[in-house]
C-alpha positions in Angstrom: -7.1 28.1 4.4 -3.8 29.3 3.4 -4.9 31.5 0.4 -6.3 34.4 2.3 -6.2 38.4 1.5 -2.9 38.8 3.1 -1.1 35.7 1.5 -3.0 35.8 -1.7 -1.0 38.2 -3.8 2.4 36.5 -2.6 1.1 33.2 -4.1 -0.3 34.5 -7.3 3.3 36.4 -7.8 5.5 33.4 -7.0 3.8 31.5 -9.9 6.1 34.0 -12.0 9.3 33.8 -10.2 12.0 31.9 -11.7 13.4 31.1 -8.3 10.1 29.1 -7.5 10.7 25.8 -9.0 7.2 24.0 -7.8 4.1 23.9 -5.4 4.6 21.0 -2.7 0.9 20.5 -0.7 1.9 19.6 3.0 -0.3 19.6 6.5 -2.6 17.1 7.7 -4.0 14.6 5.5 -7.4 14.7 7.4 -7.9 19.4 6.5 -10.1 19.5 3.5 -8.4 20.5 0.1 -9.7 24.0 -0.2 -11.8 25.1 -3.5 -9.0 27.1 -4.8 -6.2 24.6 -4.6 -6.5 22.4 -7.8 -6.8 25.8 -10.0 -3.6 26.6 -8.5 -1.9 23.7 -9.0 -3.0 23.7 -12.4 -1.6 27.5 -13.1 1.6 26.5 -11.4 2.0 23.3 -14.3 0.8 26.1 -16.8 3.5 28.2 -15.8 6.4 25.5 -16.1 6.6 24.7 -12.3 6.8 20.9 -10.6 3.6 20.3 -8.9 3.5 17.7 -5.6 1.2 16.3 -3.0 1.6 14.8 0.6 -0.3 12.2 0.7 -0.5 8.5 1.9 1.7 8.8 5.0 -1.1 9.1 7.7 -4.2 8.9 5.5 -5.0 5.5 3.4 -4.8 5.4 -0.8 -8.2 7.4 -1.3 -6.3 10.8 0.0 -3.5 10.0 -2.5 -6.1 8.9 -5.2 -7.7 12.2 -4.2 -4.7 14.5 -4.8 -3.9 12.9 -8.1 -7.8 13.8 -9.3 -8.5 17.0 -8.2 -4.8 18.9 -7.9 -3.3 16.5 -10.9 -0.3 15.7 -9.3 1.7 12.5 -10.3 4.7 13.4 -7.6 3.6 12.2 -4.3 5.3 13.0 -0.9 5.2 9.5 0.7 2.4 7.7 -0.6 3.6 4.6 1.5 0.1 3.7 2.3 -0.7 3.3 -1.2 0.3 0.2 -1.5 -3.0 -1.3 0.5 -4.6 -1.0 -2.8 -3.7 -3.2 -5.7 -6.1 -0.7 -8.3 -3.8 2.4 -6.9 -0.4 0.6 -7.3 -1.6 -0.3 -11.0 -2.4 3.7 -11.6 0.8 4.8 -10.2 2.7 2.5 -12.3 0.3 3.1 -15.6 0.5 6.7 -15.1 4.3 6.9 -14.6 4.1 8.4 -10.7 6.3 9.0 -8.9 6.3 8.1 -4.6 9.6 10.1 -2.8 9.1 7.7 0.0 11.1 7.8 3.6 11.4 4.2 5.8 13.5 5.7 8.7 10.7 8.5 9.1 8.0 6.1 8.7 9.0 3.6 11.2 9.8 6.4 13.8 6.1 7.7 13.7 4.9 4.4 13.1 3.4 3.9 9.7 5.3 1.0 9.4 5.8 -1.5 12.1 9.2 -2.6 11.3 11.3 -1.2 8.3 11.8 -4.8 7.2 7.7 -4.9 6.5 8.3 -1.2 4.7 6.4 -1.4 1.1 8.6 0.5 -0.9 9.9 -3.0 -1.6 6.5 -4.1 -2.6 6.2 -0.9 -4.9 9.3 -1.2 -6.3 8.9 -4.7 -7.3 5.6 -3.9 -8.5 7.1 -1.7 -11.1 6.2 2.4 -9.2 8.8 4.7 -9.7 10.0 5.2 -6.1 12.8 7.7 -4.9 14.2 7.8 -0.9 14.6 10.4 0.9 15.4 11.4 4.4 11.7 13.6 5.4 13.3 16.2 8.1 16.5 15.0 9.2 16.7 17.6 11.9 13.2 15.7 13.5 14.6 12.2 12.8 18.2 11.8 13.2 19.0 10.4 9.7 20.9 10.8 6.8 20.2 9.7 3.1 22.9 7.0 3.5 21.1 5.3 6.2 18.0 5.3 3.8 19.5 3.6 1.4 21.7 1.2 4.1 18.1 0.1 4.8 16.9 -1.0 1.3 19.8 -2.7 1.1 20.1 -4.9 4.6 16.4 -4.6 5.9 14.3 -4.5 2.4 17.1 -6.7 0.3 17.8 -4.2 -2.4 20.2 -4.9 -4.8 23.3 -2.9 -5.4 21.6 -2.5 -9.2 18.5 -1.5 -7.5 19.6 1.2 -5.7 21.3 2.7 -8.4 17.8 2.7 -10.2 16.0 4.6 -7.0 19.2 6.8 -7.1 18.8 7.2 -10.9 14.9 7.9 -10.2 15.7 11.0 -8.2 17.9 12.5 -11.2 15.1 11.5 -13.4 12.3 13.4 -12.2 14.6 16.2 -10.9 14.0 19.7 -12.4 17.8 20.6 -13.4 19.8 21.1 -16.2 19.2 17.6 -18.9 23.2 17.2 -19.3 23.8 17.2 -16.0 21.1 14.8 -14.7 22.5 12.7 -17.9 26.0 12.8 -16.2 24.7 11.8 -12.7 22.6 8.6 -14.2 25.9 7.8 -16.2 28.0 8.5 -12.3 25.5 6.3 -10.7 25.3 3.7 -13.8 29.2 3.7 -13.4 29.3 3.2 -9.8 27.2 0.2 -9.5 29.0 -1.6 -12.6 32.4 -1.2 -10.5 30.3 -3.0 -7.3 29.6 -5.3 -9.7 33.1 -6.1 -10.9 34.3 -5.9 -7.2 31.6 -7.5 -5.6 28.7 -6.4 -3.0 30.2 -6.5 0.7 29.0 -8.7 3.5 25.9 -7.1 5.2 
């Protein structure tokens, strides 16, 4: 329990702070959610901040069906075991979800047995909202471009659908609207001119 005397008024405070963009819930999946967590979460989203969840990395699509009930979240850390449950992949794409999902990490702690067998494919063509990300590149040895290498050789991703996971990331980012308008339009750009040039042998 995380939200003791000591910590308590640090908590409360940093719902105020402009600094403070969001509340991310990490740890185990397996630790009980605490009683006071969802009311926080909600005060955070009260307040303006992002609100996220790990969930569906270790534990199966109940925990992530279990964050998006009781702390409201539709931004989940992972969620790459969601896809073992055709009624959650339907709610994540009804309800406009968001999964930040992370192959490399994934297959190295063995979610996954093979990144060709990864479902962010499966989610994606599904019609989820999925982003990629590298999880803790200092633990894993790997870089955002070897994310998206992967989509493209292992998982068969089109040049035009990494631009959409690329363009996902900008979408659901908390920044400035004309900026995040200038990096779709960057991204938009840079997949018409692979396009006109032509992908490269993999």
């Amino acid at each position: 329990d995380g939200y003791t005397e000591r910590s308590r008024p640090f908590i409360e405070a940093s719902l105020d702070w402009d600094e403070v963009d969001g509340l991310d819930l990490h740890g185990t999946e397996t630790t009980p959610l605490q009683p006071w967590t969802a009311d926080l979460w909600q005060r955070a989203r009260a307040a303006g901040k992002g609100t996220k969840a790990h969930a569906g990395e270790f534990a199966g699509p109940a925990f992530v069906e279990r964050v998006m009930d009781e702390l409201g979240v539709r931004r989940i850390q992972h969620g790459t075991r969601a896809a073992e449950s055709p009624e959650l992949v339907r709610r994540l794409r009804e309800e406009g979800a968001v999964l930040d999902m992370c192959p490399i990490s994934n297959l190295k702690l063995r979610v996954v047995p093979s990144l060709s067998e990864h479902p962010v494919r499966h989610l994606h063509d599904e019609g989820v909202m999925v982003t990629v990300n590298t999880d803790d590149p200092v633990s894993f040895g790997n870089t955002l471009t070897e994310e998206y290498t992967v989509l493209h050789q292992e998982l068969g991703f089109s040049y035009a659908e990494l631009g959409e996971v690329a363009a996902n990331g900008f979408r659901n980012a908390q920044a400035d609207e004309s900026w995040i308008a200038a990096c779709i339009e960057e991204i938009t750009g840079a997949v018409r001119e692979s396009d006109r040039r032509g992908a490269p042998e993999t």
